[in-house]
C-alpha positions as CSV (number, residue, x, y, z in Angstrom):
1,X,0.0,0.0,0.0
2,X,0.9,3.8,-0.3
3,X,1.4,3.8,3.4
4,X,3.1,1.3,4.3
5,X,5.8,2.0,1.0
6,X,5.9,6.2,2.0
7,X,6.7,5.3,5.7
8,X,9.3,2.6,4.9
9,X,7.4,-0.4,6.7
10,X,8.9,-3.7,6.2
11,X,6.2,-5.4,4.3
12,X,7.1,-8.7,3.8
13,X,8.7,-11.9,5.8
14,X,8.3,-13.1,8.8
15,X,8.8,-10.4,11.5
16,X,6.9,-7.9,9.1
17,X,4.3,-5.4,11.4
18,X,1.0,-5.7,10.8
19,X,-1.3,-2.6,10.3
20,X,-4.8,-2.9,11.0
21,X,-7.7,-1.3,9.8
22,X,-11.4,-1.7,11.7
23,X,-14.4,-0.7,10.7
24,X,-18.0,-1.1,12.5
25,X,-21.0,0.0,11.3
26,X,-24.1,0.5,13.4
27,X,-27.1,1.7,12.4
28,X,-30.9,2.2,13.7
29,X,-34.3,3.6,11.9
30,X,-32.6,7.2,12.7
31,X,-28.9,7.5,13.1
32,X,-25.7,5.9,11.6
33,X,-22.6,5.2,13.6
34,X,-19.2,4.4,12.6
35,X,-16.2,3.1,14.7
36,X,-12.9,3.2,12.8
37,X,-9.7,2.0,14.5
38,X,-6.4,2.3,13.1
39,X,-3.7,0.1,14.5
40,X,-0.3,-1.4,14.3
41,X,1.4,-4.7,15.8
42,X,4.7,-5.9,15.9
43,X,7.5,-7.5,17.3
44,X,9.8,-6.4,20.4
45,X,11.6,-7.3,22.7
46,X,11.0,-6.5,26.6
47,X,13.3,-5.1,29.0
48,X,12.4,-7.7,31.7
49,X,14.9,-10.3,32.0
50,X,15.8,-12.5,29.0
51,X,15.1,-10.2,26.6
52,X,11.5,-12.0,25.6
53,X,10.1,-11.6,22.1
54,X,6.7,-10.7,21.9
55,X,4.5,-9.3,19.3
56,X,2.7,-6.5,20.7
57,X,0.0,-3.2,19.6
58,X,2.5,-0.2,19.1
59,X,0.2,2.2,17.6
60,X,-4.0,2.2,18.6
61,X,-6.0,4.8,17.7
62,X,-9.8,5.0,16.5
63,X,-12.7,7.8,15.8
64,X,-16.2,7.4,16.6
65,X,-18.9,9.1,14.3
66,X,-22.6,9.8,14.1
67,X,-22.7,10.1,10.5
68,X,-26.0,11.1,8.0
69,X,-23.2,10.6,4.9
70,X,-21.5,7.3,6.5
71,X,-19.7,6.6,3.3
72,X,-17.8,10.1,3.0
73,X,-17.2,9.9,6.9
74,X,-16.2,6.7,6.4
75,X,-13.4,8.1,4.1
76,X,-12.8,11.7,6.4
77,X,-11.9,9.2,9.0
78,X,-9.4,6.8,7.2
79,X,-7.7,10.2,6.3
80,X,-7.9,11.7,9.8
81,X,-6.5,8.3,11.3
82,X,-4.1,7.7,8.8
83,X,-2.6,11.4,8.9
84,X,-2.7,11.3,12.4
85,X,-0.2,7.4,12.0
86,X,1.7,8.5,9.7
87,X,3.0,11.7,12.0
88,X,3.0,10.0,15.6
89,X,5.3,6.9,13.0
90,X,7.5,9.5,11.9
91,X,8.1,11.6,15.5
92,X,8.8,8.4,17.0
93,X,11.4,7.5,14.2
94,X,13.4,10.6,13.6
């Protein structure tokens, strides 16, 4: 994906992170909600003693929206999310 390639994320093989997108859609007679979570897992070790390997959520983030358009929202709040990644990925790797 665009992201994963302008960030520099190792995409492939075995210790690879994995970036998740989640969306839920809820809806009744009158309103339309939408829970979008952006998140990224991956491998590290802890401090503890031995040094463990574990694979662990490094990155969690999500928006919740009461929406009348759902499918532009939808879209405002990939962007949002993914802006919002993309800087906290690039602060904590300068």
């Amino acid at each position: 994906s665009k992201l994963v390639q302008t960030l520099g994320l190792k995409a492939e093989g075995r210790d690879a992170p994995t970036l998740m997108l989640k969306i839920e859609s809820i809806s009744d007679k009158q309103k339309h909600y939408l829970h979008v979570k952006l998140a990224l897992g991956e491998d590290v070790i802890t401090t503890r003693d031995g040094n463990i390997k574990v694979f662990a959520l490094t990155y969690d983030a999500s928006d919740f929206i009461e929406s009348e358009e759902p499918k532009k929202d939808l879209f405002e709040s990939v962007d949002f999310l993914t802006d919002e990644f993309i800087s906290h990925f690039k602060e904590d790797n300068e």
